[in-house]
N, C-alpha and C positions, 0 to 999 in steps of 0.2 A: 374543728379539727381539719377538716375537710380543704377552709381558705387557707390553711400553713402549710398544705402540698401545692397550691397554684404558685407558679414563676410570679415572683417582684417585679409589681409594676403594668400586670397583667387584669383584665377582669374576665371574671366568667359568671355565666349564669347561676343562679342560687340552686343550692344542693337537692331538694328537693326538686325542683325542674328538670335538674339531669337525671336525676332519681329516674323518674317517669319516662324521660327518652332512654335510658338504660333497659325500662322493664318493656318495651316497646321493642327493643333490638331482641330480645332475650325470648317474647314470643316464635319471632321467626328461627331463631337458635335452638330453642325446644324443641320446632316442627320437624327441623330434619333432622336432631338427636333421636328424635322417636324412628321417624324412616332410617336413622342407618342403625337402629336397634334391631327396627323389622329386618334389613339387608340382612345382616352379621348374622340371627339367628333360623333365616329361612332362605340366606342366598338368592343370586340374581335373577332368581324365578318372578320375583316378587315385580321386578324392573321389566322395563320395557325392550329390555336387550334380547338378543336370543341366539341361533348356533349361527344365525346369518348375518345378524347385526351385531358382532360383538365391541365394535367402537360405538358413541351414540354419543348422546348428551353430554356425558361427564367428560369424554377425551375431548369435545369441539369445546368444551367449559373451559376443558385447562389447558388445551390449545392458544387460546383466545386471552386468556387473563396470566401468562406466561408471555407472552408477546405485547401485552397493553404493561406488562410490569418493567417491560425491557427499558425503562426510563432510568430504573434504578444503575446498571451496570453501563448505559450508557451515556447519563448528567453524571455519577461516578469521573469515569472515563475524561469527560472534557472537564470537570472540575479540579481533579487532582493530577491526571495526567497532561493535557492540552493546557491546564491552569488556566480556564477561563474564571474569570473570581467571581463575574457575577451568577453565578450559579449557586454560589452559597449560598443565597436565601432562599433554596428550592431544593437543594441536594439532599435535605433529610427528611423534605416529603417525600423526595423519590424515592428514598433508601426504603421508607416506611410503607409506602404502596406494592414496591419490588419484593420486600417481607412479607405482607398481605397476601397478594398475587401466587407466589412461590409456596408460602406455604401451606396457603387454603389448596392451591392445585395438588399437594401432597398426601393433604387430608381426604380431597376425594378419590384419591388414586387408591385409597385403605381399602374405599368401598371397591372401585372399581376390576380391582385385581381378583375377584369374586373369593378367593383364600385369603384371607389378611394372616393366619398366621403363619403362612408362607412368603410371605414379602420379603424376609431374608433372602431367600434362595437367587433372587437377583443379583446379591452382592458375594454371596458365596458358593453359587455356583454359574457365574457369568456365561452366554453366551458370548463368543469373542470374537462371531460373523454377524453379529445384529448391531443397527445403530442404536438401537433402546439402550443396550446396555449403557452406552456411552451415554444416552441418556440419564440413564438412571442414576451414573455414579457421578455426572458434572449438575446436574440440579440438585442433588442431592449437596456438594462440595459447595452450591454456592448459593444453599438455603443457609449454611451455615456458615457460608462468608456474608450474605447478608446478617444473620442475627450478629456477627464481629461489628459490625456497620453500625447496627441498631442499638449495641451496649454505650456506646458513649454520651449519645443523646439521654437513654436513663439512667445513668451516670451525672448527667448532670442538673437531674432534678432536684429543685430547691431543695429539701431533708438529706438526701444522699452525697447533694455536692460538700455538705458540711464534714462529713468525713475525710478525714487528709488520705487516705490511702486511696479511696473509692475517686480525689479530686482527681491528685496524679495520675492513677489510670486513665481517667478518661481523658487528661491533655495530653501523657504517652500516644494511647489510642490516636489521637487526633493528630499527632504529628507521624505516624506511621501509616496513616489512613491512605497514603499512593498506592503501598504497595497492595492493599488487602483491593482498592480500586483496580489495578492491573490485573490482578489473578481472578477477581470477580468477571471483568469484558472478555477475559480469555475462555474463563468456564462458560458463560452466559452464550459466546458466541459459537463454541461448538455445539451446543445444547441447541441452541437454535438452530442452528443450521443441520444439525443431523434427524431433529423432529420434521422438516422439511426434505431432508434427503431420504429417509423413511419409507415416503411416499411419493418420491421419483423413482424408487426402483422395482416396485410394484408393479412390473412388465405383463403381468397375467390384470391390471385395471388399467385399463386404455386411458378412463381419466385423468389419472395421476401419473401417468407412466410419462416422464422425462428423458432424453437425453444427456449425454453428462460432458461435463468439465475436467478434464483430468479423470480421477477417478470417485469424483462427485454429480450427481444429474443436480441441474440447474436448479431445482428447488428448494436442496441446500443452500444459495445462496442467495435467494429469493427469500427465505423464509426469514434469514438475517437480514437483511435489507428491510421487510417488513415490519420487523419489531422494534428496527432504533427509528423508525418513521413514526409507528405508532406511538410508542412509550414516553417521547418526550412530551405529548401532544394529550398520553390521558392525564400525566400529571401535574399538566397545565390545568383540564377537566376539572382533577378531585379538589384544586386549590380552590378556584372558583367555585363549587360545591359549595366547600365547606365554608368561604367567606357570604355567598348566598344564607345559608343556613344559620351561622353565626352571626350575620349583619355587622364584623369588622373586616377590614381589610386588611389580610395575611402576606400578599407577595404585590412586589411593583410590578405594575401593569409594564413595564419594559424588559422588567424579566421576564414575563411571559412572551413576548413580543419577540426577544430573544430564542426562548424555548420554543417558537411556531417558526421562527425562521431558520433554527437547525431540523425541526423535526419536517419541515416544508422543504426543506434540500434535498432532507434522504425519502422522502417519497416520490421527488421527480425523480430523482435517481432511481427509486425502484418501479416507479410506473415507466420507464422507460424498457427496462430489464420485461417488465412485467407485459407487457405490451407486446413486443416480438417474442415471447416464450409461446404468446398465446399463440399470435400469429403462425408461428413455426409448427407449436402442435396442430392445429387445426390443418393448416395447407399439407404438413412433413407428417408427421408422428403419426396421426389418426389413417392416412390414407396407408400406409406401411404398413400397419395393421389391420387395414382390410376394416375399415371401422369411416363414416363419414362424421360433418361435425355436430349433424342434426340429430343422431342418436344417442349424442351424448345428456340428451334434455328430454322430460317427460312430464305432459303438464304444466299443471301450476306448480305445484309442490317445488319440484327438480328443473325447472322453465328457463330459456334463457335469460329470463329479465334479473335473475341474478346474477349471470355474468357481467351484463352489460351494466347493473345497477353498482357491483364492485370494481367494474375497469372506469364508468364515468361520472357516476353519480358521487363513486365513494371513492376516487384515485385523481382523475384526472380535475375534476374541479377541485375537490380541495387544493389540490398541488398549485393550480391557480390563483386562488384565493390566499396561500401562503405565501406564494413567489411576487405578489406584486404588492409593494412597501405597502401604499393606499390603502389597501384591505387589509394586509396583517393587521395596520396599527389601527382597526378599527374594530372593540371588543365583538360584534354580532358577529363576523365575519372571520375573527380569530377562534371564538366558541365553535361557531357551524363546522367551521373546516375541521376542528378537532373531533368533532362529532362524529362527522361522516366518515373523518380515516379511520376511528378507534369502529364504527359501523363495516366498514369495507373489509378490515382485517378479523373481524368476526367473522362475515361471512363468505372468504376464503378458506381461512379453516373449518368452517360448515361443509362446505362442498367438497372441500378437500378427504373430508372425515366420512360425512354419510352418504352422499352421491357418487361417492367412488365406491360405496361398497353397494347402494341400492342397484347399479347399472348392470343391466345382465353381459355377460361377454361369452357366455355357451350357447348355441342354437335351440336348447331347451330351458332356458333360462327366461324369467321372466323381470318387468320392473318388482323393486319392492319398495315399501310404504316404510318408514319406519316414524312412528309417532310415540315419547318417553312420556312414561304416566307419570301422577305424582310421586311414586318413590324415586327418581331421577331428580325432575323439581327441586322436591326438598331439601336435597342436601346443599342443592347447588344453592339456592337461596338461603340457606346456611351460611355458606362460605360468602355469600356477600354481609349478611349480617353480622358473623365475626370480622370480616374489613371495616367494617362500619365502626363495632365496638373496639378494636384498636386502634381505629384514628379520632373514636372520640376521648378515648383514657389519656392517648399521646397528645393534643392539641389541650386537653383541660392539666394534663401535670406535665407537662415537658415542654422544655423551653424550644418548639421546632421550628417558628417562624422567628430568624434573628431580625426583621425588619418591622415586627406588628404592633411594636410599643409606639415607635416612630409612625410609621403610617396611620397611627387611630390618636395620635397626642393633641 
């Protein structure tokens, strides 16, 4: 029963094998079901958070896998908008990781709201001077313009495509796919950029604290800058993965090659942005506030070797590494650079998250420590393991690679 949902023409491992990688994802799926049973019935006592730390693990989580998803809205973008064609054969992994991403981030936000059955109250009783909200209500608009994305691919899996209703929709779908693309990079890009303007306007946390654009602080448009760098470049990443893991080859090595040298544009682009903000704060910003650049770091923990690890170990090489033909088109050198930016933009939003709040800014204020136990963990490595089991259910019954029959023939 099982080979009559796999795509024609297609092979997969035998059903028992997946079986067992199934009940392997479903371990780690278990562990944080149980911790977000603990949450839900004894609240974030249980967690590592507290009246000091109340961002921590789960916001730099979904900080981080919100901006590595930005692939989705922005291969989107050049594939139906810019009509780049060769993006086809990568556009509904992106669509599928941007799904992942978006809506695991949403699942941990249940937990992290410490009232889940208050999570309404964001939509029906808005703040309408905070950028959350606009957060809340554009990730939310375009978890659900991803799932419009994600209907047509299982739409046209082998059993369902046999339905004449179920076929039509999803080649309607697919020919209206611009427009849900545009409103997707419009939502995606406020979203981003107001998670980052969030924490430019934090005037009372000297680390975060920007100046502004108009009536944006620059980190709004940093943060955007950041994620269409990152996003094209992890879902170069998960292809690679999953052709590692699978042992066929899923996407041409030139569309990848393609996808490092858009995603290697917009990180010179933004390590450039990125660069003089810092410079600016450091020399401008910090001394205006009565603040130097050495007490902004404490330790190992909170040390500079992270800044300097995310401006050149994780920004300015890769961007090198992507901008010169030679090395793109050489796979070590296209994996590494994607490594290090999807690495860099992690841990900017680390620092951005818990180093701006560990930093004391009162004269009785001291550093603080903040270290997430395993009820934190857990969930999060949940949400990687639900990523896992829908991209193995997608790759074993969905036709998502148009190019994998060809490549392995």
């Amino acid at each position: 029963m099982d080979q009559k949902l796999i795509p024609d023409g297609l092979t997969r491992c035998s059903f028992g094998r997946y079986l067992l990688w199934l009940a392997f994802i479903g371990v780690f799926i278990l562990w944080g079901a149980y911790a977000a049973t603990i949450i839900f019935m004894k609240g974030l006592t249980v967690t590592g958070l507290d009246n000091y730390f109340g961002f921590g693990l789960w916001i730099t989580f979904d900080l981080a896998v919100i901006a590595l998803g930005a692939g989705a809205f922005f291969t989107g973008f050049l594939k139906y908008i810019l009509q780049i064609d060769q993006l086809k054969n990568i556009v509904n992994l992106a669509v599928i990781v941007g799904f992942i991403c978006y809506s695991g981030a949403m699942l941990v936000l249940t937990l992290d709201i410490g009232q889940p059955l208050r999570a309404w109250f964001g939509y029906w009783h808005p703040n309408v001077h905070s950028m959350l909200t606009e957060v809340i209500f554009c990730i939310t608009c375009y978890c659900m313009v991803l799932i419009i994305e994600f209907i047509p691919t299982i739409l046209e899996q082998k059993q369902l495509n046999k339905i004449p209703f179920l076929h039509y929709l999803a080649h309607n779908m697919h020919t209206h796919m611009a427009l849900f693309a545009g409103l997707g990079t419009f939502l995606s890009t406020f979203h981003q950029g107001s998670l980052g303007g969030m924490y430019g306007v934090l005037f009372g946390r000297p680390y975060a604290f920007r100046e502004g654009f108009f009536i944006w602080p620059w980190t709004f448009f940093l943060f955007i800058l950041s994620a269409v760098a990152a996003g094209p470049q992890f879902t170069v990443l998960v292809a690679t993965f999953m052709e590692k893991l699978t042992g066929k080859k899923l996407v041409d090595f030139r569309v990848k090659v393609l996808m490092g040298k858009i995603g290697g544009t917009m990180l010179c682009l933004y390590m450039f942005f990125k660069l003089i903000d810092t410079w600016y704060w450091a020399a401008g910003i910090l001394p205006q506030m009565g603040f130097t650049f050495d007490q902004m770091f404490y330790q190992v923990i909170y040390g500079k070797w992270l800044l300097w690890t995310e401006l050149i170990v994780c920004g300015v090489l890769p961007a090198i590494m992507l901008m010169i033909p030679s090395m793109r088109k050489q796979p070590f050198f296209l994996y590494l650079a994607g490594i290090l930016t999807c690495t860099g933009i992690t841990i900017n939003r680390y620092v951005f998250t818990v180093q701006t709040i560990a930093l004391p800014v009162m004269p009785f204020d001291k550093w603080e420590i903040y270290i997430p136990n395993w009820a934190e963990w857990a969930p999060s490595v949940m949400i990687v393991a639900y990523g896992f089991l829908v991209l193995s259910l997608s790759y074993r019954y969905l036709p998502v690679f148009p190019q994998e029959r060809k490549l392995n023939s």
